[in-house]
KEVOMAR-754649 format. One record per residue (C-alpha): residue in one letter; x, y, z. Coordinates in nm, 2 decimals, decimal comma. Each point is the difference from the previous one (the first is absolute). Example, Ala and Ser with C-alpha at 12.3 -4.5 7.8 and 13.67 -1.06 7.14 Angstrom:
KEVOMAR-754649
<rec A; <1,23; -0,45; 0,78>>
<rec S; <0,14; 0,34; -0,07>>
end
This chain:
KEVOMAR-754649
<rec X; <0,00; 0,00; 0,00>>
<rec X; <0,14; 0,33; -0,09>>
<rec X; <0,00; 0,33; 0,19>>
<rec X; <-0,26; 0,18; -0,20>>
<rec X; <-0,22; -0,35; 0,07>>
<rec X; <0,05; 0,01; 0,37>>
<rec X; <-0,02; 0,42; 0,05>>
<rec X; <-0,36; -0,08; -0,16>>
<rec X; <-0,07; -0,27; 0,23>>
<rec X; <0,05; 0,22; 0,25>>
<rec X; <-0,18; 0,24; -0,10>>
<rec X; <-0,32; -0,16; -0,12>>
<rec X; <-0,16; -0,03; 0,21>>
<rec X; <-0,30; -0,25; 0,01>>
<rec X; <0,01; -0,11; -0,36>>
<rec X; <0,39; -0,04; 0,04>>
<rec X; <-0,05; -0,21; 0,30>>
<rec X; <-0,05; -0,33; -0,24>>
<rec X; <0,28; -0,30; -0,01>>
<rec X; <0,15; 0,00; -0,32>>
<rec X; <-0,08; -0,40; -0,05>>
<rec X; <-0,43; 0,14; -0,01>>
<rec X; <0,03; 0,25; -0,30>>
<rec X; <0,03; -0,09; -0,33>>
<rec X; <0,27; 0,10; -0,19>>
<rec X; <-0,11; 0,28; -0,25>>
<rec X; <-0,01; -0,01; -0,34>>
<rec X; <0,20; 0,32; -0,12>>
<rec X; <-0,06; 0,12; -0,31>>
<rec X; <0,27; -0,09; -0,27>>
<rec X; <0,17; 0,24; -0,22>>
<rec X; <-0,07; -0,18; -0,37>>
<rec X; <0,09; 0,19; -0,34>>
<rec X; <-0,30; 0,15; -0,26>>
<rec X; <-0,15; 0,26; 0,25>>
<rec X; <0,00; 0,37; -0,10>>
<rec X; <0,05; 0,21; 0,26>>
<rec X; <-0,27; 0,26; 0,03>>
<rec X; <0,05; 0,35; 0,21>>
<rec X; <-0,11; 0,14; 0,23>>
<rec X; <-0,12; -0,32; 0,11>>
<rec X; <0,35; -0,16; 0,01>>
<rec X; <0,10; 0,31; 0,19>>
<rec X; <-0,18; -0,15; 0,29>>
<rec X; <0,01; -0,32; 0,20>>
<rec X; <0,01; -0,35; -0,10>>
<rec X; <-0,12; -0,22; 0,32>>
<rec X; <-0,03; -0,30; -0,15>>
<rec X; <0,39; -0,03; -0,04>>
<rec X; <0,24; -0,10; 0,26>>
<rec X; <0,21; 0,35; 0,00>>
<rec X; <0,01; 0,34; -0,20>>
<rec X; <0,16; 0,33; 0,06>>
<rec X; <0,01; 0,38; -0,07>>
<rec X; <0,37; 0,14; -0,02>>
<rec X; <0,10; 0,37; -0,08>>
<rec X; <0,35; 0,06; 0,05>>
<rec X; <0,14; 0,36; -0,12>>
<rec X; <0,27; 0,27; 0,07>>
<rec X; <-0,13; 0,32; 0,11>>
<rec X; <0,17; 0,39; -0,05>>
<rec X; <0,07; 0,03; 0,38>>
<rec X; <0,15; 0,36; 0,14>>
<rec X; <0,32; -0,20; 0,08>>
<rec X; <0,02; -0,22; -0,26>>
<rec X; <-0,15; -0,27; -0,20>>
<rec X; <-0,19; -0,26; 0,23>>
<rec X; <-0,13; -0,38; -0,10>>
<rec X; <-0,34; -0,04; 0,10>>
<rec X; <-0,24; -0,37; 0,02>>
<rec X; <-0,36; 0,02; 0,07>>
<rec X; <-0,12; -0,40; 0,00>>
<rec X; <-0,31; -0,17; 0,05>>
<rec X; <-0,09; -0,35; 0,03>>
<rec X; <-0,27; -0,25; 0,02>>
<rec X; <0,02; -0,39; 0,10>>
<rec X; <-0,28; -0,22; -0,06>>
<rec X; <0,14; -0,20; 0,35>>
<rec X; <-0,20; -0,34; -0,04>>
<rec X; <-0,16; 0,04; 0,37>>
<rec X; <-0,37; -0,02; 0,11>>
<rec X; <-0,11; 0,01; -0,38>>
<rec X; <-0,36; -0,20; 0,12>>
<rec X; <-0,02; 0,20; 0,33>>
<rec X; <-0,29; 0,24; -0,03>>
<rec X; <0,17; 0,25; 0,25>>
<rec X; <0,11; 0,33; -0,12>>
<rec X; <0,35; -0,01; 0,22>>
<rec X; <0,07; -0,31; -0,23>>
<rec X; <0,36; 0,07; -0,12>>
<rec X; <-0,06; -0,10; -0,33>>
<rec X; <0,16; 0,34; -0,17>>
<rec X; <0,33; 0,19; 0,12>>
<rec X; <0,06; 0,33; -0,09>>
<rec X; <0,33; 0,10; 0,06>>
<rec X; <0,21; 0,30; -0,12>>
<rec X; <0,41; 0,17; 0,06>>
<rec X; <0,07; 0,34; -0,08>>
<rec X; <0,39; 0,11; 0,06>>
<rec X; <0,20; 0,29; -0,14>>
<rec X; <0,36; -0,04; -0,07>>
<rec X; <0,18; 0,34; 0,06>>
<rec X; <0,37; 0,01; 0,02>>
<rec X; <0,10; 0,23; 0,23>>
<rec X; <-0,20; -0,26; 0,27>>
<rec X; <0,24; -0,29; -0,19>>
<rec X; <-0,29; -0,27; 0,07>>
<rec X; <-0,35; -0,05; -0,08>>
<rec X; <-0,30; 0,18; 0,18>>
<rec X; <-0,28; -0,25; 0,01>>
<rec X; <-0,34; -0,04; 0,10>>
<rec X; <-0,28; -0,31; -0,06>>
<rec X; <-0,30; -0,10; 0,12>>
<rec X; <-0,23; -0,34; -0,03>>
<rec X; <-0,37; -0,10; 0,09>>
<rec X; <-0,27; -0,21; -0,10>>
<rec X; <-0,21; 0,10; -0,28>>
<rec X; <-0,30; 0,15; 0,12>>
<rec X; <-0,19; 0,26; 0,23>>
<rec X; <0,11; 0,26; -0,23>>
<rec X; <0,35; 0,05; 0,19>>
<rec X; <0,15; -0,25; -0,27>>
<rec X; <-0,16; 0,01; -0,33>>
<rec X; <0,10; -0,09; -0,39>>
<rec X; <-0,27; 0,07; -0,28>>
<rec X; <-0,05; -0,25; -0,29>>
<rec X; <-0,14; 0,26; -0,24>>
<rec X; <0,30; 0,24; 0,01>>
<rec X; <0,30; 0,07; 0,16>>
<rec X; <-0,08; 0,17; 0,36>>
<rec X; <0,19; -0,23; 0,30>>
<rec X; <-0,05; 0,16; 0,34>>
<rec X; <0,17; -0,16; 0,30>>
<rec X; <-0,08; 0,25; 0,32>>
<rec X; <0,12; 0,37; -0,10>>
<rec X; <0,24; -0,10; -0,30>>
<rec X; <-0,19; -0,07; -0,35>>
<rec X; <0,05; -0,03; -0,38>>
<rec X; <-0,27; 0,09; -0,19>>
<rec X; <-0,03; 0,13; -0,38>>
<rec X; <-0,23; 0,30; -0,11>>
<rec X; <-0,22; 0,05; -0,24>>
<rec X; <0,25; 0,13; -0,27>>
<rec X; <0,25; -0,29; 0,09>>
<rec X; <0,25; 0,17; 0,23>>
<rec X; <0,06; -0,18; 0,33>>
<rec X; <0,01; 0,11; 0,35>>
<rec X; <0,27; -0,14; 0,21>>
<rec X; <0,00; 0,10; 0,45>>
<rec X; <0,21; -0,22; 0,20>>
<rec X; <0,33; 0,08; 0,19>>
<rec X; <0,20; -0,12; 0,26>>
<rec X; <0,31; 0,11; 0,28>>
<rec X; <-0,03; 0,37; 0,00>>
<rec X; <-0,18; 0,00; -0,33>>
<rec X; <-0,34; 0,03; -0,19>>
<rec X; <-0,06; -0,01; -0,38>>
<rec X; <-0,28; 0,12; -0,16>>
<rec X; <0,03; -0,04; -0,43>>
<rec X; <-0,14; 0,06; -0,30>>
<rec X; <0,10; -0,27; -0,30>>
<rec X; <-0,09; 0,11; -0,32>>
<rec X; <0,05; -0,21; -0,30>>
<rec X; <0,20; 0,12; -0,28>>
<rec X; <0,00; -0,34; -0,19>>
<rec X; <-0,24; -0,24; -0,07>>
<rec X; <-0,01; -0,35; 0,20>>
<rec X; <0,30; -0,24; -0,14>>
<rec X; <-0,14; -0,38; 0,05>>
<rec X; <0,32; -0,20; 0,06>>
<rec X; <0,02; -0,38; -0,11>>
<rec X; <-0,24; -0,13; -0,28>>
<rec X; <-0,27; 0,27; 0,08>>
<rec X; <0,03; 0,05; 0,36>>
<rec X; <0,06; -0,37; 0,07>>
<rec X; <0,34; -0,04; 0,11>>
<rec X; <0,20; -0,35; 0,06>>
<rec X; <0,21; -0,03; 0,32>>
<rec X; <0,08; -0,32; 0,00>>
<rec X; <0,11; -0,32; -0,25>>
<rec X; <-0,36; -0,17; 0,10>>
<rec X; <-0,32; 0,28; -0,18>>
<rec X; <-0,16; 0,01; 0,30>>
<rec X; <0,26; 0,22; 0,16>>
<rec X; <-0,13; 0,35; -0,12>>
<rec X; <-0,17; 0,31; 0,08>>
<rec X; <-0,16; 0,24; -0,16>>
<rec X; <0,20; 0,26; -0,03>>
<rec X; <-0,01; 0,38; -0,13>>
<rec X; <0,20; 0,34; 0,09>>
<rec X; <-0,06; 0,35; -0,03>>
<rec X; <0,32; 0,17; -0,06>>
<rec X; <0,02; 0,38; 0,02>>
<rec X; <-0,22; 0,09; 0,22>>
<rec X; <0,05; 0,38; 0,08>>
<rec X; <-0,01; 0,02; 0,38>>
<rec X; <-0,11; 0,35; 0,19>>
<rec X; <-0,11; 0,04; 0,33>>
<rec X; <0,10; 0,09; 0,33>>
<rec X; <0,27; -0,18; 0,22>>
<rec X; <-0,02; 0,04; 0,39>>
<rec X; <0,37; -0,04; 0,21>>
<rec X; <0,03; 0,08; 0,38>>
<rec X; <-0,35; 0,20; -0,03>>
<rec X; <0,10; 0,23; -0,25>>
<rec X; <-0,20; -0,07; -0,35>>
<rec X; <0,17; 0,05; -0,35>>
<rec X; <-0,14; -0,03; -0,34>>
<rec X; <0,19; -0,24; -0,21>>
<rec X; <-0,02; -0,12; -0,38>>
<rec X; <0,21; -0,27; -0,16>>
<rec X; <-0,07; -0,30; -0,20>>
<rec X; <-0,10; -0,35; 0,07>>
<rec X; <-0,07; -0,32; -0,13>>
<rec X; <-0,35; -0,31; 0,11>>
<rec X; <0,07; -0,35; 0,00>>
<rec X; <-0,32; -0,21; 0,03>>
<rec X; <-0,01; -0,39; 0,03>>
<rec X; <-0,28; -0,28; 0,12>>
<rec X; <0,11; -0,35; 0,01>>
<rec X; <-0,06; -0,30; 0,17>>
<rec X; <0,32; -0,23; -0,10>>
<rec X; <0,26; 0,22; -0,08>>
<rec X; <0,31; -0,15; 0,12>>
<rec X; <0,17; -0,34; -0,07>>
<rec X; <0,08; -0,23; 0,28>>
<rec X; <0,37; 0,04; -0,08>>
<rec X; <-0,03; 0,39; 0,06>>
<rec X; <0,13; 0,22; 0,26>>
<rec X; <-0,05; 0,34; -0,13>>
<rec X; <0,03; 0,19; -0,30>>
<rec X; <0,15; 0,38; -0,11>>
<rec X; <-0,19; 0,23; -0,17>>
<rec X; <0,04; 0,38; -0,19>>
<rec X; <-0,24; 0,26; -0,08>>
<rec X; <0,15; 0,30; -0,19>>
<rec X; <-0,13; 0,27; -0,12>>
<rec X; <0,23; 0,08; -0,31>>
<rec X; <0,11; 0,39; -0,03>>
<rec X; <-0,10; 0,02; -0,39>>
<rec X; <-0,40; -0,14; 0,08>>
<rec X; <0,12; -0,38; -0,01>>
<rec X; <-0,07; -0,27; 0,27>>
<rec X; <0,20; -0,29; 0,09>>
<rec X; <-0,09; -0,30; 0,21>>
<rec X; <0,19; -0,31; 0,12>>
<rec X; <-0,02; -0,32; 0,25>>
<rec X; <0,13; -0,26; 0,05>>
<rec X; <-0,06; -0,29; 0,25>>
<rec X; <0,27; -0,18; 0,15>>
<rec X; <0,04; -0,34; 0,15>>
<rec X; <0,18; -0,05; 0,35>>
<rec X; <0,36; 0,01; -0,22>>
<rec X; <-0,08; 0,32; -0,15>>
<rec X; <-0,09; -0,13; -0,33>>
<rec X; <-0,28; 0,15; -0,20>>
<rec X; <-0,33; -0,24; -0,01>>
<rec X; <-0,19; 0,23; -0,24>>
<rec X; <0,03; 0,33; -0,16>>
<rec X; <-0,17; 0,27; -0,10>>
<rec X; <-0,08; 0,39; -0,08>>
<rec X; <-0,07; 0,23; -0,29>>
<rec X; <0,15; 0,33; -0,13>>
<rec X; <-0,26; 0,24; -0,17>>
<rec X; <0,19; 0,28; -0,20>>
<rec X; <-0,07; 0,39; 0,04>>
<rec X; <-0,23; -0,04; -0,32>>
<rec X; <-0,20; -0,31; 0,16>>
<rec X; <0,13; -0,29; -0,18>>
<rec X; <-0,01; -0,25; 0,27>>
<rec X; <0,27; -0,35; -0,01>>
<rec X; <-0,09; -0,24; 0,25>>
<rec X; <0,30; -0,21; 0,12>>
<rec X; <-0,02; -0,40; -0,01>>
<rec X; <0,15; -0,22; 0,24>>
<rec X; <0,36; 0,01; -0,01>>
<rec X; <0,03; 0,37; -0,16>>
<rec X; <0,06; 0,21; 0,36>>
<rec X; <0,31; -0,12; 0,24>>
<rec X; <0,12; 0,22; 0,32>>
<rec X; <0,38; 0,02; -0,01>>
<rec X; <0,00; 0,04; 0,39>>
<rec X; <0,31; 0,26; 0,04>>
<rec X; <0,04; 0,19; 0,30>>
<rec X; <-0,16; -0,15; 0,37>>
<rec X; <-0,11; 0,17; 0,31>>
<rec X; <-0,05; -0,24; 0,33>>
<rec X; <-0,30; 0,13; 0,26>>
<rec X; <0,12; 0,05; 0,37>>
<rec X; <-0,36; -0,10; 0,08>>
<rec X; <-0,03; -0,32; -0,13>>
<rec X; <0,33; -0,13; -0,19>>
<rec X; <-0,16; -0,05; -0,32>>
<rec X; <0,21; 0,10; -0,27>>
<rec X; <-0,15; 0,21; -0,32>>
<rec X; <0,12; 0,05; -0,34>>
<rec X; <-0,12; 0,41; 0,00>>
<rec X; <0,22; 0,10; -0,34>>
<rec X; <-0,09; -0,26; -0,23>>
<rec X; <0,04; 0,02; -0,41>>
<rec X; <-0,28; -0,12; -0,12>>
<rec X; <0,02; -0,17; -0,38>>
<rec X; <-0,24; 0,01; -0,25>>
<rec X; <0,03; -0,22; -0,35>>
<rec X; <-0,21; 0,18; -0,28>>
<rec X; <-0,06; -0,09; -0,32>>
<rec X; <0,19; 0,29; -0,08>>
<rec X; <0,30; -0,08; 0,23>>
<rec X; <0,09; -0,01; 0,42>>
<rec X; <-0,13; 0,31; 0,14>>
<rec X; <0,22; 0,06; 0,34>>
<rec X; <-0,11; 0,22; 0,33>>
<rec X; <0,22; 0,02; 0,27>>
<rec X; <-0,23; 0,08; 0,33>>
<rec X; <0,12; 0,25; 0,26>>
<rec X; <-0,18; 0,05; 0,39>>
<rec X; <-0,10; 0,30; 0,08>>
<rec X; <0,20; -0,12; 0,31>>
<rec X; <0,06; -0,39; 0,13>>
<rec X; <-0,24; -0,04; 0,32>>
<rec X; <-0,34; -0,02; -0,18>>
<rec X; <-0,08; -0,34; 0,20>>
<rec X; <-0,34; -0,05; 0,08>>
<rec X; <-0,16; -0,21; 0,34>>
<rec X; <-0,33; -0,04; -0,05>>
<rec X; <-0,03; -0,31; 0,30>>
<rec X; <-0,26; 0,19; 0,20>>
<rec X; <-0,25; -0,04; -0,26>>
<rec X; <0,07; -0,32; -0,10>>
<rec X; <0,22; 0,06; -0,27>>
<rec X; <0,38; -0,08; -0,11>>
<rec X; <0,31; 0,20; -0,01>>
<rec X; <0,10; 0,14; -0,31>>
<rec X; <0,19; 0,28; -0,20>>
<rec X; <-0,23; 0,24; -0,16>>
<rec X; <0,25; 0,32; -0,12>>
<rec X; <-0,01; 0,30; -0,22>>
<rec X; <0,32; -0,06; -0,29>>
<rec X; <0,07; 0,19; -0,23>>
<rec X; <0,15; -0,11; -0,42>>
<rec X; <0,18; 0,22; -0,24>>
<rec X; <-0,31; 0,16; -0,15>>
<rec X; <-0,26; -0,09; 0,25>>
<rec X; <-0,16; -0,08; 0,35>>
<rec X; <-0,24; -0,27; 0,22>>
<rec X; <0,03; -0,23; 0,22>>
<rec X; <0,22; -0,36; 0,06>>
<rec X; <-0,19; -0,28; 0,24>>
<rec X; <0,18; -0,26; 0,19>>
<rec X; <-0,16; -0,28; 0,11>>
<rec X; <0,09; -0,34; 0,18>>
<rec X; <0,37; 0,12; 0,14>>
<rec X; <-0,07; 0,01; 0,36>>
<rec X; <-0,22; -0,29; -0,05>>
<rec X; <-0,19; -0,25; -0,28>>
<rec X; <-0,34; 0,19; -0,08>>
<rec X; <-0,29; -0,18; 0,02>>
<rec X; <-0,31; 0,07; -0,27>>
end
């Protein structure tokens, strides 16, 4: 049982109070190829699958200096009390991070939160994209901008995201292998360049801010291979309009089980990587204090395109961008602002400190 399983247990009250051995085992939804993805309805929750999430990551214009920003959201579909009538059932997670990496503090600011769905304190909409989990939400307007408020140690974020670009499906349509087996997908689309405004609060003093960010979205309900301990992943928004993304996911010897990504071009042409085009040449390391897992935070990631191996050498906005997210259930990770010759986003490290679990 993992520590997102027993948190809920905990927490769940009289729904949650059922032995394992008298539920049955849900049947999650599978991720299978031929559906079109429709918006705004795909903007919004998907129960019926074992896990999903809503991840903005972003640099903002700070008075000091350039700062990484991540707003995330998440849902879990946990397989507990799905026949008990009672509304405290635990059935649904909500769960959600927000942390700003600013490097005159030389480590990330963090904040999360996690609750049953329900009671409207923890809430994700299936027709469109509005997640609220107590006083942080995500929720898109009427013309298609999003409104981001969450914040953390000594800060508060309240954002604007306006799209500049219209939604890039990755994979075959939106569905998008992560394994050797085809059940080991999502469904998977970005927003790249999404022009952020707003305000930014620090130590009680509130700025405006603007800057430039970037929306992952996945749903899933197998997404990993047994053999799998993590993956890394990029999301860069490319100075000339372009947008490049790549993952990998590696096996306990740091070999790449699958890979994948896309690069769309300033005019919108859009190349979606098969298996075996992307590699992460791992260069420079930085070891956590915290917890001795060692990260790879200046990779060169490796593209092979039809029209030749594009090359991007990844630099952090500044090494500790390690992310705890235990006390709501979650693992630790690397989630950093980098920078590339001609471009910005965001690096994610997973399964260092420990094997991930999905």
């Amino acid at each position: 049982m993992d520590g997102l399983t027993r948190r809920i247990l905990l927490a769940g009250g009289a729904g949650a109070a059922l032995p394992l051995a008298a539920q049955a085992a849900p049947a999650f939804a599978p991720v299978v190829p031929g559906r079109r993805l429709a918006f705004p309805r795909d903007h919004g929750a998907h129960p019926g699958f074992r896990t999903e999430w809503w991840y903005v990551t972003g640099w903002l214009e700070g008075p000091t200096g350039p700062l990484g920003f991540q707003v995330t959201f998440f849902r879990t579909r946990t397989g507990l009390g799905e026949t008990n009538p009672s509304r405290f059932a635990p059935r649904q997670v909500l769960f959600a991070h927000a942390a700003l990496s600013d490097p005159r503090v030389g480590r990330l600011l963090h904040g999360q939160r996690i609750a049953r769905q329900g009671f409207g304190i923890a809430e994700a909409s299936e027709r469109d994209m509005d997640i609220v989990l107590d006083d942080w939400r995500l929720a898109r307007g009427p013309a298609g901008e999003m409104r981001a408020r969450a914040g953390g140690e000594g800060f508060a974020l309240d954002l604007v995201l306006t799209p500049t670009q219209p939604v890039l499906l990755q994979g075959e349509g939106g569905f998008s292998r992560k394994g050797p087996k085809p059940e080991q997908a999502s469904w998977y689309y970005t927003l790249p360049h999404l022009k952020v405004s707003g305000t930014m609060e620090r130590d009680g003093r509130r700025r405006p801010v603007q800057g430039r960010a970037w929306l992952d979205r996945e749903w899933s309900s197998t997404l990993l291979d047994p053999a799998a301990v993590g993956w890394d992943w990029t999301g860069i928004n490319l100075d000339d309009g372009g947008a490049l993304t790549t993952f990998r996911v590696r096996d306990a010897k740091g070999q790449a089980l699958w890979t994948g990504g896309s690069l769309r071009t300033a005019d919108g042409r859009l190349w979606t990587a098969p298996n075996g085009a992307v590699s992460f040449d791992p260069g420079r390391t930085w070891k956590s204090p915290r917890t001795g897992a060692t990260y790879p935070v200046a990779p060169t990631v490796r593209l092979k395109t039809p029209r030749g191996e594009k090359r991007w050498a990844l630099t952090p906005l500044f090494d500790d961008q390690e992310l705890d997210s235990r006390p709501s259930g979650g693992p630790v990770y690397w989630e950093g602002a980098v920078r590339v010759p001609g471009g910005s986003g965001y690096l994610e490290l997973t399964g260092y400190a420990a094997p991930l679990r999905l």
